[in-house]
N, CA, C and O atoms as a DFTB+ gen file, in Angstrom:
356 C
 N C O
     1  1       2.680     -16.481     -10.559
     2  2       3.588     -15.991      -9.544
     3  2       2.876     -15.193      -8.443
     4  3       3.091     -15.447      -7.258
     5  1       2.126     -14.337      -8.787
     6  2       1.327     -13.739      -7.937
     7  2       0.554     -14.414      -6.423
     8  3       0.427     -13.944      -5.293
     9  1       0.132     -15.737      -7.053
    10  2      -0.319     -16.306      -6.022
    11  2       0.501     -17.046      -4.972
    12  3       0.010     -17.291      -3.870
    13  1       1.920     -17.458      -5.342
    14  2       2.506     -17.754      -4.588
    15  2       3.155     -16.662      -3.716
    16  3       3.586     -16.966      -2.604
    17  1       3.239     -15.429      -4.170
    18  2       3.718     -14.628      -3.527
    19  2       3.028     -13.841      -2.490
    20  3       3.524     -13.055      -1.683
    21  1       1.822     -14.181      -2.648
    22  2       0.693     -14.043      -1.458
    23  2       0.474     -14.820      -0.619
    24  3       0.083     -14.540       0.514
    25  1       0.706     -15.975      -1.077
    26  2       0.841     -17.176       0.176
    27  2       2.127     -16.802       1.151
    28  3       2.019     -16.779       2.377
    29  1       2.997     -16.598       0.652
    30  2       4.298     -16.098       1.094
    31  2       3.811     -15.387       1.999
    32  3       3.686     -15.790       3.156
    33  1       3.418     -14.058       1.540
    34  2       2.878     -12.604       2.507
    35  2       2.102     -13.422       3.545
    36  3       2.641     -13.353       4.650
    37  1       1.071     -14.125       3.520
    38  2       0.609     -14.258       4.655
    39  2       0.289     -15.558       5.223
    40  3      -0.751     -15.951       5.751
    41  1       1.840     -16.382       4.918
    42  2       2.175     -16.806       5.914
    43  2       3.444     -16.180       6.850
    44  3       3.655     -16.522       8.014
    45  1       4.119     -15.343       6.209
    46  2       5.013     -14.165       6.848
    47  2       3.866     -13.462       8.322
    48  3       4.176     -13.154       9.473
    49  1       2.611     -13.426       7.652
    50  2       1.621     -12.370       8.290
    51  2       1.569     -13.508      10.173
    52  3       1.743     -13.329      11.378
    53  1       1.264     -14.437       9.343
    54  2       0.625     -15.721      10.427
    55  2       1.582     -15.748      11.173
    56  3       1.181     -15.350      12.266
    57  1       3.404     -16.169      11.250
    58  2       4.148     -16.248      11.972
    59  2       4.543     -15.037      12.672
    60  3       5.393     -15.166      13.553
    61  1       4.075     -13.892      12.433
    62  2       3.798     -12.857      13.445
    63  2       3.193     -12.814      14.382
    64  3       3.572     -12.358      15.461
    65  1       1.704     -13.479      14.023
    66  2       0.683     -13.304      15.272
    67  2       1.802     -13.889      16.503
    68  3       1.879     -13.401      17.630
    69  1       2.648     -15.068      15.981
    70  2       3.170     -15.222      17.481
    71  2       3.475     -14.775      18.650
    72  3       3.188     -15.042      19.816
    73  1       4.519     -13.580      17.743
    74  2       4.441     -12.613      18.945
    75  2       3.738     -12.306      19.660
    76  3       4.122     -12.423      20.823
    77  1       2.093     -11.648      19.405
    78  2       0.877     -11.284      20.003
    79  2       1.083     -12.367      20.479
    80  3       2.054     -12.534      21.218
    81  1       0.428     -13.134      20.249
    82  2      -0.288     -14.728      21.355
    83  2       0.622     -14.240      22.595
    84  3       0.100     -13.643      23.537
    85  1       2.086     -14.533      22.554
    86  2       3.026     -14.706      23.529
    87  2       2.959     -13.564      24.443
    88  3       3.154     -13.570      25.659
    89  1       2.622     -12.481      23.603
    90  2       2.778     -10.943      24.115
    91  2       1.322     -11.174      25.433
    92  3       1.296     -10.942      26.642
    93  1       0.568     -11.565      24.747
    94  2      -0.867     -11.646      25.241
    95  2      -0.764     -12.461      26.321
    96  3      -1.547     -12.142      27.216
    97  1      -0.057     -13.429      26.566
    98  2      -0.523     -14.633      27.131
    99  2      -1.641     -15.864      26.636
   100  3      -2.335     -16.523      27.411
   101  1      -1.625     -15.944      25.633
   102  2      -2.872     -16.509      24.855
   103  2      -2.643     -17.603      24.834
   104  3      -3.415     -18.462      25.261
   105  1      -1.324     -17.866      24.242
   106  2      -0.718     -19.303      24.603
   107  2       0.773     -19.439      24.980
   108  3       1.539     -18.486      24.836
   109  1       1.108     -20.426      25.380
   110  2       2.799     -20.395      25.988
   111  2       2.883     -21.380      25.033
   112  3       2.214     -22.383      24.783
   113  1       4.198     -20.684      24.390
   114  2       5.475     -22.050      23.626
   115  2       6.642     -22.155      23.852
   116  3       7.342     -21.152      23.993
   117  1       7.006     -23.083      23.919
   118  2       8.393     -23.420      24.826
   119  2       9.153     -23.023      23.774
   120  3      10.312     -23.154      24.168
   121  1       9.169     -22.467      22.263
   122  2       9.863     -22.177      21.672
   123  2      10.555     -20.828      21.577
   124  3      11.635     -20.418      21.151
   125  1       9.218     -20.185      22.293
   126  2       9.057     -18.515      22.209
   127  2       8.053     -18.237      23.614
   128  3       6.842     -18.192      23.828
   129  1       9.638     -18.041      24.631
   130  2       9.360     -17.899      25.781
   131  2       8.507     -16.408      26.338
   132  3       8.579     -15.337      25.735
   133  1       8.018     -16.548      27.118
   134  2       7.508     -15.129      27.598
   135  2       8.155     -14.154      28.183
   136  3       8.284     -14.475      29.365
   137  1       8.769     -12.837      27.925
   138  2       9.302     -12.111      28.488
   139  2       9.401     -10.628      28.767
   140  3       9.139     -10.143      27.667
   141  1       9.671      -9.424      29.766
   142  2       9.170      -8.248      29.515
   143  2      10.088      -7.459      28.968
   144  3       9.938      -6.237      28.964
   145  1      11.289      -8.135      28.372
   146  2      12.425      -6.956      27.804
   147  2      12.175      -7.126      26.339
   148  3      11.398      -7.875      25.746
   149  1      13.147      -6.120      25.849
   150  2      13.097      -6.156      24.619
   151  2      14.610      -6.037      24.519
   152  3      15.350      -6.203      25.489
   153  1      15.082      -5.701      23.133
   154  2      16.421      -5.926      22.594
   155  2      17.559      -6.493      23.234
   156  3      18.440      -5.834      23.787
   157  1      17.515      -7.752      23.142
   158  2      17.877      -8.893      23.821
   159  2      17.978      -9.189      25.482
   160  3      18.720      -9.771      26.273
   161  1      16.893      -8.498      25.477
   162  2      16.923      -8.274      27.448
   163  2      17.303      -7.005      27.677
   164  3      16.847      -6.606      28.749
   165  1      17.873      -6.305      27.176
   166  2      18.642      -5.437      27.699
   167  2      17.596      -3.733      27.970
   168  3      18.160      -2.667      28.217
   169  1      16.484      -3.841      27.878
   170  2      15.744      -3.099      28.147
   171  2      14.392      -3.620      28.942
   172  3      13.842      -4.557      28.362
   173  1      13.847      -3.247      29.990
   174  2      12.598      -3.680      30.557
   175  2      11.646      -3.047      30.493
   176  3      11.559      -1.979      31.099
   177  1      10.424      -3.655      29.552
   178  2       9.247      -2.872      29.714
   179  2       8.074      -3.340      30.404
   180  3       6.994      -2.751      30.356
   181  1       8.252      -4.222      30.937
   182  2       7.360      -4.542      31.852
   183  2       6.047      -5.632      31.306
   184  3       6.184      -6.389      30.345
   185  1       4.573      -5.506      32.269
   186  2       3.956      -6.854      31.511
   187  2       3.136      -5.719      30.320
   188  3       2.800      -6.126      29.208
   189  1       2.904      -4.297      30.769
   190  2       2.244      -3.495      29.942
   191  2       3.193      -2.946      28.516
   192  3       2.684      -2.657      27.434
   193  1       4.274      -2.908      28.749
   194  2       4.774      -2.766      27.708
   195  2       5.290      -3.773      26.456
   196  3       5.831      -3.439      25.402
   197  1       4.933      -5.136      26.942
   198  2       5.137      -5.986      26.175
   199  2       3.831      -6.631      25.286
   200  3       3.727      -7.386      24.319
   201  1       2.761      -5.782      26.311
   202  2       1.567      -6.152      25.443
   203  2       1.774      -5.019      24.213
   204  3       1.792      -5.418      23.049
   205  1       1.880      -4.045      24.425
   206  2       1.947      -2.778      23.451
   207  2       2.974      -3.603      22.608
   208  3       2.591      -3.879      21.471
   209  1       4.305      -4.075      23.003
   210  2       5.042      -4.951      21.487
   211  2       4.076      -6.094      20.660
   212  3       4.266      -6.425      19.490
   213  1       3.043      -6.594      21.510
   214  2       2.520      -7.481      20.897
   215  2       1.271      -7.187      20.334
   216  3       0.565      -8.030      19.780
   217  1       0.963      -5.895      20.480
   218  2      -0.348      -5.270      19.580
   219  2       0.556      -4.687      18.136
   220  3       0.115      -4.280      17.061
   221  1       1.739      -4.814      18.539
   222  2       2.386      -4.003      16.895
   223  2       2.737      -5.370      16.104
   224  3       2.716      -5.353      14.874
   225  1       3.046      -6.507      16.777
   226  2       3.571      -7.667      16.463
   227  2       1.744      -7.872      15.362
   228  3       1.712      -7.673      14.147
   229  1       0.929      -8.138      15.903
   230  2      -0.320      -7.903      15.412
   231  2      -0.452      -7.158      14.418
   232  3      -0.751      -7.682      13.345
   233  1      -0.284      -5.875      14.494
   234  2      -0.675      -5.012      13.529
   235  2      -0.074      -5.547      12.076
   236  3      -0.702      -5.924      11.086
   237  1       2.011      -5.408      12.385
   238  2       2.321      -6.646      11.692
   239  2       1.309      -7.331      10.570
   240  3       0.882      -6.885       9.505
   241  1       1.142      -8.354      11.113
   242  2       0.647      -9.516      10.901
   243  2      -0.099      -9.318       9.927
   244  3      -0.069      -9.951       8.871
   245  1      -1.157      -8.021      10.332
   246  2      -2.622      -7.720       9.703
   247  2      -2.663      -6.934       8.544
   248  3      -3.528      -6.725       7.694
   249  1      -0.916      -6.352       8.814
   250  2      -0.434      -5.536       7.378
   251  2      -0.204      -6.553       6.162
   252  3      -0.609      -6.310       5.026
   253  1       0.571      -7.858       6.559
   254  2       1.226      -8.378       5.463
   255  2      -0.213      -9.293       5.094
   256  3      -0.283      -9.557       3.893
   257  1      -1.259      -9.769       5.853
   258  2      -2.760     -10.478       4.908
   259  2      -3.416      -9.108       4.420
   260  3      -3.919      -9.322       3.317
   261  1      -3.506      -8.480       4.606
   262  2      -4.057      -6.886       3.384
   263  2      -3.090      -7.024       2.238
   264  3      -3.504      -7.375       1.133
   265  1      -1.688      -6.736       2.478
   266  2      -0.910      -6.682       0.930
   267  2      -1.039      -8.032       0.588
   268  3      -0.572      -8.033      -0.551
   269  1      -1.448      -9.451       0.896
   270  2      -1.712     -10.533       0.212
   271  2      -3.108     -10.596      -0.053
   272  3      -3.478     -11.212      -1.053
   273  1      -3.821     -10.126       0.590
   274  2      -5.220      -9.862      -0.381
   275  2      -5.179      -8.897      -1.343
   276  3      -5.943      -8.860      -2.308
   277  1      -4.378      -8.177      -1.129
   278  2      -4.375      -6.707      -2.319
   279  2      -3.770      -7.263      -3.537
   280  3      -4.092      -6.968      -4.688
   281  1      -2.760      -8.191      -3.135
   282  2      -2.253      -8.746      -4.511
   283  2      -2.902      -9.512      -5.369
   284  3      -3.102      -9.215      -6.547
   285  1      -3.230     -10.453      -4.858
   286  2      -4.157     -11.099      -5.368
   287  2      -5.581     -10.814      -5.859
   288  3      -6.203     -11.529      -6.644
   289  1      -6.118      -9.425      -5.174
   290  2      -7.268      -8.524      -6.371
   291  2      -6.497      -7.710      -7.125
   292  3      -7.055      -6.876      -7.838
   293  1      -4.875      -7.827      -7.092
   294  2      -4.557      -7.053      -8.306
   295  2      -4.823      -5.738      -8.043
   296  3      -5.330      -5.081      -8.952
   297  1      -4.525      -5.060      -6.692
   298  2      -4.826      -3.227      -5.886
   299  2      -3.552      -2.989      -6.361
   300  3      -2.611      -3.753      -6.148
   301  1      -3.454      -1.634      -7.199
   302  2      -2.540      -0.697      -7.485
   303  2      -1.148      -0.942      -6.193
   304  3      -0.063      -1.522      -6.225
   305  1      -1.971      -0.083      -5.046
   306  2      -1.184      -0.007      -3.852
   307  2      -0.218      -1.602      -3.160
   308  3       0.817      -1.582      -2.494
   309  1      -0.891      -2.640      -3.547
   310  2       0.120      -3.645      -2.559
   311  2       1.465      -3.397      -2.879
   312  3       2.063      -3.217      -1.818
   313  1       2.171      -3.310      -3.775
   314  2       3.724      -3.126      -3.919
   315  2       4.196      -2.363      -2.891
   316  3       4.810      -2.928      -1.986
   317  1       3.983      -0.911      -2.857
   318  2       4.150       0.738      -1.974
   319  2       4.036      -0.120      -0.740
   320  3       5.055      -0.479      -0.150
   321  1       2.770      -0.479      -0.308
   322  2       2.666      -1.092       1.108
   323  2       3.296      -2.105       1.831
   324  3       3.656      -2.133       3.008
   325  1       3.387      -3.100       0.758
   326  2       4.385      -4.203       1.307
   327  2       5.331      -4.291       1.496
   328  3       5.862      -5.209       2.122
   329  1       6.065      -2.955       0.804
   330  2       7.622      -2.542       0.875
   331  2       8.057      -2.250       2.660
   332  3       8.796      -2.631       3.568
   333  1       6.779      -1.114       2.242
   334  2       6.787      -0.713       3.646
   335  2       6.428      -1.630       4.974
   336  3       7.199      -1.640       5.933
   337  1       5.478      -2.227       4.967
   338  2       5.158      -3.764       6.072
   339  2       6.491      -4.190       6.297
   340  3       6.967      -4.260       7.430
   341  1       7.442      -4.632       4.718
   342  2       8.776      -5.414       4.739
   343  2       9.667      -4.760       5.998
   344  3      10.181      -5.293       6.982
   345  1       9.617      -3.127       5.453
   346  2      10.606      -2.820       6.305
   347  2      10.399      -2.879       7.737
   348  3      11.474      -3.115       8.288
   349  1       9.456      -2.761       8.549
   350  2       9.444      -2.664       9.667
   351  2       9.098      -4.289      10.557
   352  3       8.482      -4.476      11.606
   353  1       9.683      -5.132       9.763
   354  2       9.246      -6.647      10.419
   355  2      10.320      -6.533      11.103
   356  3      10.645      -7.419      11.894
């Protein structure tokens, strides 16, 4: 079970980076348009503030492949952490 549940974590992790890419400009997808608001438009942060969403969108990402490497060496801590990663997706 363990190992599937790390695959899980980070492919959870991977479909984050999207954000970044998009945030970044790295790549355009017509699925996941580029834009500078946040909560459903209804706030504007501009092109600098959407990079800052897409460095957390990142961080994200980089949280949930740590708690899937942690699980999988079997680290005390992945449970505590991943709870926490969970909550803030």
């Amino acid at each position: 079970m363990p190992p599937v549940l790390a695959v899980i974590l980070l492919a959870h992790g991977v479909a984050h980076v999207v954000g970044f890419v998009v945030a970044w400009r790295i790549l355009t997808l017509p699925e996941v348009p580029y834009h500078t608001t946040i909560l459903a438009g209804s706030i504007e942060v501009g092109t600098g503030g959407i990079r800052a969403v897409g460095l957390a969108w990142l961080v994200t990402a980089l949280a949930f492949a740590a708690v899937a490497v942690a699980l999988l060496l079997q680290l005390a801590w992945w449970s505590q952490v991943g709870l926490w990663t969970y909550s803030f997706r």
